[in-house]
C-alpha positions in Angstrom: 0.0 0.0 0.0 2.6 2.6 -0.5 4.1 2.9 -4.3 1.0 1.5 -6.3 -1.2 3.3 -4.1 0.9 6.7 -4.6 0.1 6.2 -8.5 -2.9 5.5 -8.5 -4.0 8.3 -6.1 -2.3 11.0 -7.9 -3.8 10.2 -11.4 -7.0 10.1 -9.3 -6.7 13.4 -8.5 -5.6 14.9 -11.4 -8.2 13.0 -13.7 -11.5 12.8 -14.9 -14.9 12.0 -13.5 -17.2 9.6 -14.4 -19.8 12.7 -14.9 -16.8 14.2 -17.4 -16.1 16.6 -15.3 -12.1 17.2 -14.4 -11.3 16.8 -10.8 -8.6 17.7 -8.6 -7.9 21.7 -7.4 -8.0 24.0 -9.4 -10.5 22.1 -11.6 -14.4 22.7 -10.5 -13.1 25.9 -8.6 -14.2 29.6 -9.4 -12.4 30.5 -12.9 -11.9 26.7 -13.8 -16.0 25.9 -14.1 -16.7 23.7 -17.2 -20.0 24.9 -18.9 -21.3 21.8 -17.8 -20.2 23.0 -14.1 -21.4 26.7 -14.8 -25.0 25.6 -16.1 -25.4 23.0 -12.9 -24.3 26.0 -10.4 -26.7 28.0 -12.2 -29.6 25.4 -12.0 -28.8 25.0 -8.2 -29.7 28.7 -7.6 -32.5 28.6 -8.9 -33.6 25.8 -7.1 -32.4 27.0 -4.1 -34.1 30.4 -4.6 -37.2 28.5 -5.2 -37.3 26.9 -1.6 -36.4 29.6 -0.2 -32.9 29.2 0.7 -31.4 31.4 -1.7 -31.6 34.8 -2.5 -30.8 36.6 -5.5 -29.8 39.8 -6.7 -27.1 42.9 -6.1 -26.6 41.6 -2.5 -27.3 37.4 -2.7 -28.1 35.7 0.1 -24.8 33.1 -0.6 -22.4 35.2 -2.9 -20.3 32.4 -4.8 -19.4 34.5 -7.7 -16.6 36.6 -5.9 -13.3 35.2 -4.1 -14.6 36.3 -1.2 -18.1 36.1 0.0 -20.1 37.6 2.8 -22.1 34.5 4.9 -25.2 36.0 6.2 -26.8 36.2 9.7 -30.7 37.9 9.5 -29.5 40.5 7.6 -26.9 39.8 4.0 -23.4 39.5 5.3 -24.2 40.1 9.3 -22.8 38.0 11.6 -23.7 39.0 15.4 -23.9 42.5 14.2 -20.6 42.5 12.5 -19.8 42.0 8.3 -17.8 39.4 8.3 -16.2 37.5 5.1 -15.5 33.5 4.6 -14.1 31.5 1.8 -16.3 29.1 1.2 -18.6 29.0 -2.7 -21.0 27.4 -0.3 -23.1 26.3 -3.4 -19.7 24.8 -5.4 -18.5 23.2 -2.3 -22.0 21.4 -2.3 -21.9 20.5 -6.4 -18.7 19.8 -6.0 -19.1 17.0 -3.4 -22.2 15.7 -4.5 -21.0 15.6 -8.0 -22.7 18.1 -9.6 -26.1 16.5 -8.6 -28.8 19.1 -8.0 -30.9 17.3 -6.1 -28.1 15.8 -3.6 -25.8 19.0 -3.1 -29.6 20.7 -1.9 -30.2 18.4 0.1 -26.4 18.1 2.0 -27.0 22.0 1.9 -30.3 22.0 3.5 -29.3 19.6 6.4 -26.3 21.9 6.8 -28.0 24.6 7.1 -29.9 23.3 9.4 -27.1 21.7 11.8 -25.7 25.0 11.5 -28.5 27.1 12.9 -29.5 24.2 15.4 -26.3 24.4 17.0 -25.3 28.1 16.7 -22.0 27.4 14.7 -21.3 31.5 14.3 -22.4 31.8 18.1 -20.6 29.0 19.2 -17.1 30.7 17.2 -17.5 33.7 18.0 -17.8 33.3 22.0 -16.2 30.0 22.7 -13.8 30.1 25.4 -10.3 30.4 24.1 -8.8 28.5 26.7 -11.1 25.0 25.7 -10.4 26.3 22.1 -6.8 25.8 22.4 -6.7 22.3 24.3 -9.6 21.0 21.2 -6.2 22.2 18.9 -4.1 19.7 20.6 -6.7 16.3 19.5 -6.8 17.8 16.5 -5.3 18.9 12.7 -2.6 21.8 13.8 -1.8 25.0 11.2 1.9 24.6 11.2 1.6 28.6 9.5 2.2 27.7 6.0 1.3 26.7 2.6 1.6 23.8 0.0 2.8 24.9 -3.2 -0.7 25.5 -4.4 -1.2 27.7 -1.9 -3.2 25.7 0.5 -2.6 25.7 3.9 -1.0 22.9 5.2 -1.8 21.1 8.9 0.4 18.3 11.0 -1.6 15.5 12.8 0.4 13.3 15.0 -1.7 10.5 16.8 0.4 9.5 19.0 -0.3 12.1 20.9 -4.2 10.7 21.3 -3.2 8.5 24.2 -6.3 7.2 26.1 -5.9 9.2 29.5 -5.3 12.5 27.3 -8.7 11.6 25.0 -10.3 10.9 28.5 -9.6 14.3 29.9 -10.1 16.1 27.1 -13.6 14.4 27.0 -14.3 14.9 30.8 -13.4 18.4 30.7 -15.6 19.0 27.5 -18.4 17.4 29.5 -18.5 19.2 32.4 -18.3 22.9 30.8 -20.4 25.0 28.7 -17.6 26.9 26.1 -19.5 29.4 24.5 -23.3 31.2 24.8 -24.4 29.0 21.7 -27.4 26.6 22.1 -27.3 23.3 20.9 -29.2 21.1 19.5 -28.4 18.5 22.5 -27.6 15.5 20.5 -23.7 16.9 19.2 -21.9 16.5 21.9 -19.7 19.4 23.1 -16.2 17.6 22.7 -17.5 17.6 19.1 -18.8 21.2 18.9 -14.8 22.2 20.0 -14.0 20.8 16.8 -16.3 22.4 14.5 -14.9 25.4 16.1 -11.6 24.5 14.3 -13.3 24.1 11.4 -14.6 27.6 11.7 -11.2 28.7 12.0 -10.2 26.6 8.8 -13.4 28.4 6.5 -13.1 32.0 8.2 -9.9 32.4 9.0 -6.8 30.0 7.4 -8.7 29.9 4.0 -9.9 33.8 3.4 -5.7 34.2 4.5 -4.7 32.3 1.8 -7.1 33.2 -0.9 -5.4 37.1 -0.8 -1.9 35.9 -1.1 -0.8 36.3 -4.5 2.2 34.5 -4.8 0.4 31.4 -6.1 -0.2 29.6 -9.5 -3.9 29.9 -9.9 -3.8 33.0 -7.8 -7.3 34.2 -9.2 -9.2 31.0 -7.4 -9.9 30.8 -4.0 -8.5 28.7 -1.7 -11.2 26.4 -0.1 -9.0 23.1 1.1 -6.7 22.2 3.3 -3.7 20.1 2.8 -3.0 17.6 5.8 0.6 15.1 7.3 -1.4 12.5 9.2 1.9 11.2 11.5 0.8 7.5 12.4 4.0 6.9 13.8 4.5 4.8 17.3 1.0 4.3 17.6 -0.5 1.1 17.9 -3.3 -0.9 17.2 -4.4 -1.1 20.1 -4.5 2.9 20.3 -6.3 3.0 17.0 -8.7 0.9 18.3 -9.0 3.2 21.3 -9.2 6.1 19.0 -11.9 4.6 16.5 -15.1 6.3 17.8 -13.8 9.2 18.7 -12.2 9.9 15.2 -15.1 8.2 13.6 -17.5 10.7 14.9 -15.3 13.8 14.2 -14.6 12.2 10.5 -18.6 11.7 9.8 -19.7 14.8 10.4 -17.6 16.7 9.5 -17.8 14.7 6.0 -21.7 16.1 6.2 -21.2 19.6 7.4 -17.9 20.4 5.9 -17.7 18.5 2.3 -14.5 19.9 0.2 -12.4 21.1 2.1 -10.0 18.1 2.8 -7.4 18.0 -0.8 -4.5 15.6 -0.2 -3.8 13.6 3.3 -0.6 12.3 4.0 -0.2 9.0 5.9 2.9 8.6 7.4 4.8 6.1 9.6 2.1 3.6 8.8 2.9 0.4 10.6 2.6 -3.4 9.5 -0.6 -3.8 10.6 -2.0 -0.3 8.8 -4.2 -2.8 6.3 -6.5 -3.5 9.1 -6.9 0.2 10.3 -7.4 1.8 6.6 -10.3 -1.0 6.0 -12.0 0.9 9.1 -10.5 4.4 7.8 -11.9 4.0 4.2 -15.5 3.6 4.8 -15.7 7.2 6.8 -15.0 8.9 3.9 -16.9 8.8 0.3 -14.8 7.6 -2.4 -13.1 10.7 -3.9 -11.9 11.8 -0.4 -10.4 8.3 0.0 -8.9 8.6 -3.7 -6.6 12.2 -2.1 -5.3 9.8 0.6 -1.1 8.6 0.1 -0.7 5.8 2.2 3.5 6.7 2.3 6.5 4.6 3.4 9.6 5.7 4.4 11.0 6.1 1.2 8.4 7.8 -0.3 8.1 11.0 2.4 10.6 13.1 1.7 10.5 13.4 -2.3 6.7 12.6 -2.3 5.8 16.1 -0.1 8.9 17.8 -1.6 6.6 17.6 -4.9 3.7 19.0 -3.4 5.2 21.5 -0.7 8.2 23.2 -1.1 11.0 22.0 1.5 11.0 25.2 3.3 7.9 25.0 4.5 8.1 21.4 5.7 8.8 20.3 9.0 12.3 18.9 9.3 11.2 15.5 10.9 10.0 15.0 7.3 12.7 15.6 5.7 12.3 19.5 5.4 13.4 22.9 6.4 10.9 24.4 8.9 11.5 24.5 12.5 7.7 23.1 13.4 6.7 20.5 16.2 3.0 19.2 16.6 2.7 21.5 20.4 4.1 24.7 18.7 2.1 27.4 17.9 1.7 28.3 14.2 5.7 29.1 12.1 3.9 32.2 10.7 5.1 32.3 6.9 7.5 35.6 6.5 5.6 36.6 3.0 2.2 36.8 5.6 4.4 38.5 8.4 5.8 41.1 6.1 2.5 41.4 3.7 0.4 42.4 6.7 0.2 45.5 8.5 0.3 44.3 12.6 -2.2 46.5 14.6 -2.1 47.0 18.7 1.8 45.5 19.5 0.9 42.3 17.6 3.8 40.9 15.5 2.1 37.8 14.9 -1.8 35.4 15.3 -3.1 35.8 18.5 -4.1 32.6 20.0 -8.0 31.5 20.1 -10.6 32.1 17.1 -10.1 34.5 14.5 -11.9 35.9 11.4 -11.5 38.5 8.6 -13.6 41.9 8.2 -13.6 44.1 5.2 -11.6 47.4 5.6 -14.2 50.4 4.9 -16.1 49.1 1.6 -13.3 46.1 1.4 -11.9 46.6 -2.0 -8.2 47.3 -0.9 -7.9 45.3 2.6 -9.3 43.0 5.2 -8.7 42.9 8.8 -8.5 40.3 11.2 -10.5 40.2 14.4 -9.2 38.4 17.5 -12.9 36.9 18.9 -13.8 34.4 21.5 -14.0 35.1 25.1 -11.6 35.2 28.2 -13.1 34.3 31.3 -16.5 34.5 29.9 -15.9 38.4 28.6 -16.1 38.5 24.9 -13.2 40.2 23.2 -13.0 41.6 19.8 -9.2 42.8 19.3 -8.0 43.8 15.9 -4.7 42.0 15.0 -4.3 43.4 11.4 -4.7 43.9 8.1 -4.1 42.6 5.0 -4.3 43.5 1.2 -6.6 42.4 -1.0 -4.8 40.5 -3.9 -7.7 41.2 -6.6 -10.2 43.7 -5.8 -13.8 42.5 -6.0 -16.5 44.1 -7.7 -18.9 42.4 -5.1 -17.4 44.4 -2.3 -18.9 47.6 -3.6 -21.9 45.6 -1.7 -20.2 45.4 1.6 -21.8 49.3 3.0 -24.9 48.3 2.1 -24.5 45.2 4.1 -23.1 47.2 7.1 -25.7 49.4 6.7 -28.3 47.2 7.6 -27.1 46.4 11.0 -28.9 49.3 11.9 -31.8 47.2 11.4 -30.6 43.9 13.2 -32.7 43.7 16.5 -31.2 42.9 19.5 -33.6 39.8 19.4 -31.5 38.5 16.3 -28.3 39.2 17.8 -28.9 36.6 20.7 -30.4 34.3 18.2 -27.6 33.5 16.7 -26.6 32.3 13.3 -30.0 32.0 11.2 -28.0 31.2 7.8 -30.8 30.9 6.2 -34.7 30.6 6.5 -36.0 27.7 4.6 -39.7 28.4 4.5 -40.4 25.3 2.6 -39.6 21.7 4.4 -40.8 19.5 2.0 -38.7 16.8 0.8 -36.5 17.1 -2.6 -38.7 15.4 -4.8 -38.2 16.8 -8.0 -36.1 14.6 -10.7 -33.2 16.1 -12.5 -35.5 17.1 -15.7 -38.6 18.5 -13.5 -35.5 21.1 -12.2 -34.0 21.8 -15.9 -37.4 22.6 -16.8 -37.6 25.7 -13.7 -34.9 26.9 -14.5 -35.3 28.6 -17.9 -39.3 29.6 -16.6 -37.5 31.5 -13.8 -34.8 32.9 -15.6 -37.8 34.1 -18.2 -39.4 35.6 -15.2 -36.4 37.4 -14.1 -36.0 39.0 -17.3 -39.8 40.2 -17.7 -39.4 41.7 -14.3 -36.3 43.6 -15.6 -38.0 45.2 -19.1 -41.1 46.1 -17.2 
């Protein structure tokens, strides 16, 4: 399972679908749409507009056309009274992992949506504690502060680190305390909600980061993955069978709730026995997540990531250049450090969440906000700012999305994240022609509307 599986992964990744469509970054991304792709995305809209959970015009509800895009709370691009911008073409992402099916990406979207209002995910970010925030970063995916050679931003996992009495009072401390004001929807456990915090992080902070540097091939697309060193190393099967539920769990959802935004996963330091744990590992994940995994052996680490990540920014016990352990906070990448413009003494990311704001109407800069709470006061610290690498013509929206905080009531506010309001909870029943047939009847509509 190393060499063959390398091959055979990579032209996975770099091939073609069985729908036609071209897979593997930057393929299926904004700028590198096929017509097929384009005409599906466009079909989804309209869908989606139809049932209420997605709203047209100069200021859309979900904005997938620009590199950046503002995620809604009651009012467009509001979250807790503050405009706030993610990375995510939430429709793509959805197309994209449901294979440009209509029907499916809706209905991943809708339950989404749903899990994500239920639970309070914007709440939950933008209050949790940051001390619990930090000790969910040690069970978890770490930043190591830079990027493949795409761009993306690269994490370190090392499982040995997972030992049972650290899982057990990790999950014992998560039990016993309430992180954040965010109501749940008392079925995802708390140890669990940590976790989508770090997701959070990944769509609202690591992502929008990367998208505006420039010194990138493919520089126009956004960056919507992550890149990921899994570090199997000393653990043994006994641990992984320790470890199953609890990666399981994490693995499932956020396979539901988060779909695209794992690209490739490097396994290394598998052991003998890694046949038995990848038959578990395998069936977590659909098959074109599966197809990004390289199962690596010894020989194969150091030249395999030197083609995808450029040596500098890999850690030296792979076989690269950066001074990076799993514990250490983030290696900030220099072009970052000397690109941004550090506000209030900072020279670097503050520990806890963090998320980017637009800079008056966000056409030159963004800003990054310091957010979650110290000993249950909320803080909201500005760290610093960073230029835009293309301006957006959707940003001439941004004031007018500020604008209506003014009529954001207090009673929203505490709500939380409302994403969106689907009015219409009937099931998806429509076939793939019933939906073809909408869509040029409500484009037709549109355009009456506009030459009367």
């Amino acid at each position: 399972m190393t060499g063959s599986t390398l091959t055979a992964t990579t032209s996975a990744t770099t091939g073609v679908s069985a729908a036609g469509h071209e897979i593997g970054y930057p393929h299926g991304h904004l700028g590198c749409l096929s017509s097929e792709e384009e005409e599906a995305l466009r079909s989804f809209k309209v869908f989606a507009e139809e049932k209420a959970a997605y709203r047209a015009g100069p200021s859309p509800s979900h904005d997938d056309q620009t590199l950046l895009y503002v995620r809604p709370l009651h009012s467009p691009g509001i979250c807790r009274g503050i405009l706030t911008l993610t990375n995510q073409p939430t429709n793509r992402r959805y197309l994209r992992a449901r294979r440009w099916n209509i029907q499916d990406a809706y209905v991943q979207f809708k339950e989404t949506e749903d899990w994500r209002k239920a639970n309070q995910l914007d709440v939950l970010y933008d209050t949790i504690e940051v001390e619990p925030y930090e000790q969910a970063r040690a069970l978890y995916p770490r930043w190591t502060g830079r990027r493949d050679r795409r761009g993306i931003p690269l994490y370190v996992y090392e499982i040995r680190h997972l030992d049972s009495k650290t899982v057990a009072a990790y999950e014992k401390s998560a039990a016993e305390s309430t992180d954040s004001k965010a109501k749940t929807d008392g079925t995802t456990p708390n140890k669990l909600l940590r976790l989508f915090a770090l997701y959070e992080n990944l769509t609202r902070f690591a992502q929008p980061m990367c998208t505006e540097l420039p010194d990138r091939e493919h520089a126009h697309v956004p960056i919507t993955l992550s890149t990921n060193i899994v570090d199997v190393t000393g653990v043994s099967l006994r641990m992984f069978w320790n470890l199953k539920s609890h990666m399981q769990a994490a693995s499932q959802l956020a396979t539901a709730h988060y779909p695209e935004t794992l690209d490739r996963i490097f396994i290394i330091g598998a052991p003998y026995f890694f046949s038995t744990v990848w038959g578990w590992i395998k069936r977590w994940f659909d098959p074109v997540t599966v197809s990004k995994i390289f199962i690596l052996s010894a020989a194969e680490v150091k030249p395999t990531l030197e083609e995808f990540i450029d040596p500098k920014n890999i850690p030296k016990q792979y076989g690269g250049e950066l001074e990076f352990l799993f514990h250490d906070r983030p290696n900030l990448d220099p072009y970052v450090r000397d690109r941004a413009t550090w506000l209030n003494g900072h020279t670097d990311f503050p520990d806890g969440p963090l998320y980017w704001v637009p800079v008056d109407d966000g056409k030159a800069a963004i800003e990054c906000i310091a957010i979650g709470s110290v000993n249950k006061t909320e803080r909201r610290e500005r760290v610093c700012t960073l230029p835009r690498a293309f301006p957006s013509k959707q940003a001439e929206t941004a004031p007018a999305a500020a604008a209506a905080t003014t009529t954001t009531t207090e009673a929203d506010l505490q709500a939380g994240v409302q994403s969106l309001a689907i009015a219409d909870e009937k099931p998806v029943s429509k076939d793939a022609a019933e939906i073809s047939e909408k869509v040029p009847e409500a484009e037709a509509a549109k355009t009456a509307t506009v030459s009367a």
